[in-house]
C-alpha positions as CSV (number, residue, x, y, z in Angstrom):
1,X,0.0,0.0,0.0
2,X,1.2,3.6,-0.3
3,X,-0.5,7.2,-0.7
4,X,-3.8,7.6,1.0
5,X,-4.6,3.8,1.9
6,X,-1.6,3.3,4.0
7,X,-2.7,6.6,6.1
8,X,-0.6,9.4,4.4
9,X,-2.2,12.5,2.8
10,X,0.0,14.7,-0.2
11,X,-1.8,17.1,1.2
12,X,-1.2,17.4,4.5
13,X,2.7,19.4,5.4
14,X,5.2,17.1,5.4
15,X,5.7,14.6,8.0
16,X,1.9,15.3,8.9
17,X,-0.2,11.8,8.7
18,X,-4.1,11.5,8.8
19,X,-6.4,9.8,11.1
20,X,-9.0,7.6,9.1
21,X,-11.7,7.6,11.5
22,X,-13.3,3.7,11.8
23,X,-16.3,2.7,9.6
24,X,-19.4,3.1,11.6
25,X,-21.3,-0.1,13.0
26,X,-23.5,-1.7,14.3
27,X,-21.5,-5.3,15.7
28,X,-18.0,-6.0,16.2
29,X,-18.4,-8.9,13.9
30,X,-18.8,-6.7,10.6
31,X,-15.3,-5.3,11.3
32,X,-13.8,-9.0,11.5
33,X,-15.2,-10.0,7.2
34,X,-13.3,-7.9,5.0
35,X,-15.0,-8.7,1.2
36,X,-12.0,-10.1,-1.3
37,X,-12.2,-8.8,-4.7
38,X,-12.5,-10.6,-8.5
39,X,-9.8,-10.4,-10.7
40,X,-10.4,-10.3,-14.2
41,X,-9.6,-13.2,-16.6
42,X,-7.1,-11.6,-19.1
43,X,-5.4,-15.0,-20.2
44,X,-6.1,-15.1,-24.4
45,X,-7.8,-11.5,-24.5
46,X,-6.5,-9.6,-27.4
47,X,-7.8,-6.0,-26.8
48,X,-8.3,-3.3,-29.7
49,X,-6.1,-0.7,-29.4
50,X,-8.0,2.7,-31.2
51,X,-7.0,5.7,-28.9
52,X,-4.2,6.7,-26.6
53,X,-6.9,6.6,-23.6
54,X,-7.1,2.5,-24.8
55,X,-3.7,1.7,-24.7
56,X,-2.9,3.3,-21.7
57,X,-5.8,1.6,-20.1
58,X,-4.2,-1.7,-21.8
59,X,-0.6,-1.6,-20.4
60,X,-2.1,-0.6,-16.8
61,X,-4.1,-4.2,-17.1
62,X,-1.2,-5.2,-18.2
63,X,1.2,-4.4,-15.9
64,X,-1.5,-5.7,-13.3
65,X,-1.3,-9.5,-15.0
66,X,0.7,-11.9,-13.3
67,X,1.3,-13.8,-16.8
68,X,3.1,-13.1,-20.0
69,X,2.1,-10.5,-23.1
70,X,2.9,-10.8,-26.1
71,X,3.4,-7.1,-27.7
72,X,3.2,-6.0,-31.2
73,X,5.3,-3.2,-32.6
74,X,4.5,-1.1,-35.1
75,X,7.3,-2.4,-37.2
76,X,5.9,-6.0,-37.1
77,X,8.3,-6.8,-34.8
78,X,7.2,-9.0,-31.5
79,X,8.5,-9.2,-28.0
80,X,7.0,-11.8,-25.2
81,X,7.6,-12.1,-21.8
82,X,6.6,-10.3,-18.2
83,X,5.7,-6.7,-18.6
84,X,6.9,-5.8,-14.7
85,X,7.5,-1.6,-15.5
86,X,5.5,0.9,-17.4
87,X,7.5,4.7,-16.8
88,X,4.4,7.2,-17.8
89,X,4.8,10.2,-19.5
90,X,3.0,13.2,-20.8
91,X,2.8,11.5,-24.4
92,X,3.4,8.2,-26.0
93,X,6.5,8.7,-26.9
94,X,7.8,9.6,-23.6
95,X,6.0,6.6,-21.7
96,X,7.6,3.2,-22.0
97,X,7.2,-0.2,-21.2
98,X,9.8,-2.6,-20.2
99,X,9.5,-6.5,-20.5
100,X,10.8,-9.5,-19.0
101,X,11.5,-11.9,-22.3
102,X,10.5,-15.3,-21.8
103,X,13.5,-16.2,-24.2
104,X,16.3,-14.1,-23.0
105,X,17.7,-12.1,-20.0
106,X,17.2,-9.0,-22.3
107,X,14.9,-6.0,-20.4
108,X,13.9,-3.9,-23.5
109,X,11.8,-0.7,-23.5
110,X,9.7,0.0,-25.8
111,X,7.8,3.2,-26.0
112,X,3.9,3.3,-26.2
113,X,3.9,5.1,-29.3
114,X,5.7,1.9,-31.1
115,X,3.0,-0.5,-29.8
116,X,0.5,-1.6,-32.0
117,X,-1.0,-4.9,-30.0
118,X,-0.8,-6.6,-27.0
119,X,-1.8,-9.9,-26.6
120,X,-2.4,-11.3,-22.9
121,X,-0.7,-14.7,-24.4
122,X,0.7,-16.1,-20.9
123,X,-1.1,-17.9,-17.9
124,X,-1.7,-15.9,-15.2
125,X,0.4,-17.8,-12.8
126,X,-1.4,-16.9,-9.5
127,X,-5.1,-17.5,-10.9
128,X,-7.0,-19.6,-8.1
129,X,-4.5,-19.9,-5.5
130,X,-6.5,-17.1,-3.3
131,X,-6.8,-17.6,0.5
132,X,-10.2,-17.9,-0.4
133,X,-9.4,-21.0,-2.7
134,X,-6.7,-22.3,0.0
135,X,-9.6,-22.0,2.4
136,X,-11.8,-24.2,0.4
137,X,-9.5,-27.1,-0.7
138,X,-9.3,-27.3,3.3
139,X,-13.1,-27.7,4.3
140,X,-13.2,-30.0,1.2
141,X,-10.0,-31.7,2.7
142,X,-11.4,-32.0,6.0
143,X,-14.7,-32.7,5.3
144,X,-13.3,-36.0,4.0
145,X,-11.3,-36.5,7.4
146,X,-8.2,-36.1,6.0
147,X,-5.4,-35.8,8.7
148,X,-2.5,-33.6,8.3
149,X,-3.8,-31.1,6.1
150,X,-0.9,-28.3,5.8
151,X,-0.2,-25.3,2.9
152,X,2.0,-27.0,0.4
153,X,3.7,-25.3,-2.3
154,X,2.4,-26.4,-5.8
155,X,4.8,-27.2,-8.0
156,X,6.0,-24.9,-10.5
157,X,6.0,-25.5,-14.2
């Protein structure tokens, strides 16, 4: 967390922190069931890319997706692998991306304004494996009295 959900205002002076004040309720018990949240299914989308607002809003999904993209340049050229930093600027040309490649320890940038597709062409590695899920698998684990039910790593591929 950073900003304004880990308790720090920009707009406060500096070295000044605000208080959130508690949600109001009625019973203790609301405040112990925080709700999770869904995460999109990206694996296989292949998104249009007409304005500057869509390709923005692309590489921000993007850079959110815990699999690999495959990006199109301009040029025809391809790169694929883990899309892990996005430096934004006032225009295309001065944002870039920077990958991962799935072949090669390279790390290239390429600038917005090059990009011409992105393909969300990887599995998204951490798909199901919520503590909701985890919690699950357990019930369904004990509710068929299996002993010794522990978190085990799952294998990687």
């Amino acid at each position: 967390m950073s900003g304004r959900e880990h308790g720090h205002d920009p707009l406060l002076p500096h070295g000044a922190q605000g208080v959130a004040a508690p949600p109001p309720s009625n019973s203790n018990d609301d405040l112990e069931v925080v709700p999770g949240f869904e995460r999109e299914n990206l694996q296989g989308w292949i998104p249009q890319l007409a304005t500057e607002a869509d390709i923005r809003a692309v590489i921000e999904k993007a850079f959110d997706y815990r699999g690999d993209v495959t990006i199109t340049r301009k040029d025809g050229g391809e790169s694929t692998g883990y899309l892990f930093d996005r430096r934004v600027g006032p225009t295309l040309a001065d944002s870039v991306v920077r990958l991962m490649l799935a072949t090669s320890s390279e790390r290239p940038a390429i600038p917005y304004s090059e990009i011409a597709g992105i393909a969300f062409t990887g599995r998204d590695t951490a798909a199901g494996k919520s503590y909701e899920a985890w919690v699950k698998k357990y019930w369904e684990k004990r509710a068929k009295c299996e002993k010794n039910i522990s978190i085990e790593p799952e294998a990687l591929e």
